[in-house]
C-alpha positions in Angstrom: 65.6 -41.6 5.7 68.9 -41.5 7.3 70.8 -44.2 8.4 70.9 -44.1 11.8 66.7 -44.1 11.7 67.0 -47.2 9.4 69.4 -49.4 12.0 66.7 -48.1 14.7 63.9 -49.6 12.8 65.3 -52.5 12.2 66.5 -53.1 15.7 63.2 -52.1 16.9 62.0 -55.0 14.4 64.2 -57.6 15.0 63.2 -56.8 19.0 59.6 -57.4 18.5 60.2 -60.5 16.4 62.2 -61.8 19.2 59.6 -60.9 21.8 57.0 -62.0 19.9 58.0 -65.5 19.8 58.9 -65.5 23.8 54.8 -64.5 23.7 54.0 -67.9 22.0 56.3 -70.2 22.9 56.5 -70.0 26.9 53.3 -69.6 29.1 54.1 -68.1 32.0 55.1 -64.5 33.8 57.5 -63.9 30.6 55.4 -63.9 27.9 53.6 -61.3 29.9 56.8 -59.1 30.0 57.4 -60.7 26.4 54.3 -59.0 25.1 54.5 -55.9 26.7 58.0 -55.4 25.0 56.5 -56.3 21.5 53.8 -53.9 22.0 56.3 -50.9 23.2 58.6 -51.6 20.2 55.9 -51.7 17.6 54.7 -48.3 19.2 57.9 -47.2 19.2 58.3 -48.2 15.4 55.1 -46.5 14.4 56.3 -43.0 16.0 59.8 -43.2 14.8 58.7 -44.0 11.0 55.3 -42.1 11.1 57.5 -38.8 11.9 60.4 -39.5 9.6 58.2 -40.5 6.4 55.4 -37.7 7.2 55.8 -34.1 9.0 55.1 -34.0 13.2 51.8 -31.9 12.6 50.3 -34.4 10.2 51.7 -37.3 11.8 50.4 -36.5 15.2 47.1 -35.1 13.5 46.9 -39.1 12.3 47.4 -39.9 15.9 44.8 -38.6 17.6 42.1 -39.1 14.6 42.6 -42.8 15.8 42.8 -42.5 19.2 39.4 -40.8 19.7 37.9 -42.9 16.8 39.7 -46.3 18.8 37.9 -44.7 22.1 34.6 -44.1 20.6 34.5 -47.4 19.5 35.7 -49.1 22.4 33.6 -47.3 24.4 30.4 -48.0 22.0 31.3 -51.6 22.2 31.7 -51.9 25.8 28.5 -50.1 26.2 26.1 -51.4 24.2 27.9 -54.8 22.4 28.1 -53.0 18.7 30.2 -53.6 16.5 32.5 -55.5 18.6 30.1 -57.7 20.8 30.0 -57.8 24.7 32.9 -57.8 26.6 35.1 -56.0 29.3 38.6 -54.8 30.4 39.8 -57.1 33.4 41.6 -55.2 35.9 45.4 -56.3 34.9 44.5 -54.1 31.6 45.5 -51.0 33.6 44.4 -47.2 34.2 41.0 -46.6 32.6 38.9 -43.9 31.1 35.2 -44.9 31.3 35.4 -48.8 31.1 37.9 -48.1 28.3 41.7 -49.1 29.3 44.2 -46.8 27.9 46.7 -49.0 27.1 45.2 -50.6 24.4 45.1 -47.2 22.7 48.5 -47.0 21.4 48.7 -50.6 20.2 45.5 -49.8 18.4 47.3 -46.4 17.0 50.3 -48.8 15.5 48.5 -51.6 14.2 46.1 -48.5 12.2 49.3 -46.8 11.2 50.6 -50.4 10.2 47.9 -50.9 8.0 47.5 -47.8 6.7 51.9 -48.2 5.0 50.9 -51.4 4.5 48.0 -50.6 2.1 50.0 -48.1 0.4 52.7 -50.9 -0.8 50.1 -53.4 -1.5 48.6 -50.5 -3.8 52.6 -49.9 -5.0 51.3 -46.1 -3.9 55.2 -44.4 -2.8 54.2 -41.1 -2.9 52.4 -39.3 -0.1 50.4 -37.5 -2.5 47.3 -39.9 -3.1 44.7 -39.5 -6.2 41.2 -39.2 -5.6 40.7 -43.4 -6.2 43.5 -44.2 -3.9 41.9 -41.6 -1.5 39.0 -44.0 -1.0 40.8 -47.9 -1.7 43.4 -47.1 0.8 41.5 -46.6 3.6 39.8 -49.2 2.7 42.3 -52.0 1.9 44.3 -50.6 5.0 40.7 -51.8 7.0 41.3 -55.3 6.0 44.8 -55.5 6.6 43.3 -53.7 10.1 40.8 -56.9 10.4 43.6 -59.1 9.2 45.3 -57.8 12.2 43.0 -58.3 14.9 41.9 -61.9 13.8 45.9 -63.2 13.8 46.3 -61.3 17.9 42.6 -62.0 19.2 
């Protein structure tokens, strides 16, 4: 990885930390602004290393798996309560598709991209070529560290 893409993840890094702690500690307009800025620079992080540590093609072929597996889901959940109970978008959450709002998309893309490196250092797998076991405990263990996710922002 080259430099230059290193000091941009890092900056991207340190600019989510910050803006993640503006989220928590004041309750007002800014941690609305606060949080949108930690959400754009964790998307922005996913992209930047997702390209650089695998090719565009397969990168952007990971990309839209979760996307329309995130909408499926949402939309099944919305729909019907299963598997993530009842509940709705208000209407601050933005421009929808079906009752789905579209925003929540990419932050759904990064946290699964998240989970999915994370996995593969807790499994101290470096190499993007995976054996058959790690073919099935990664996706696995990168669920968790998913669920992990969703408890520590819901």
């Amino acid at each position: 990885m080259k430099s230059k893409t290193k000091i941009s993840l890092i900056i991207l890094i340190i600019i989510n930390v910050l803006a993640n702690i503006l989220t928590f500690c004041i309750e007002d307009g800014i941690s609305t602004d606060a949080r949108a800025i930690a959400y754009f620079t964790i998307i922005l992080f996913s992209f930047i290393h997702g390209i650089t540590l695998y090719n565009t093609k397969t990168f952007l072929f990971f990309f839209f798996l979760v996307m329309l597996v995130s909408y499926g889901l949402e939309a099944l959940s919305i729909n019907t309560g299963f598997p993530f109970g009842n509940y709705h978008f208000n209407y601050a959450a933005g421009f929808r598709l079906g009752k789905v709002a579209i925003m929540v998309l990419p932050v759904y893309f990064s946290m699964a991209y998240l989970s999915w490196i994370i996995a593969h250092i807790l499994q101290k797998k470096f190499s993007l070529n995976i054996d058959k076991l790690s073919s099935i405990t990664l996706p696995i263990l990168g669920s968790f560290v998913m669920v992990m996710f969703c408890l520590l922002y819901t």
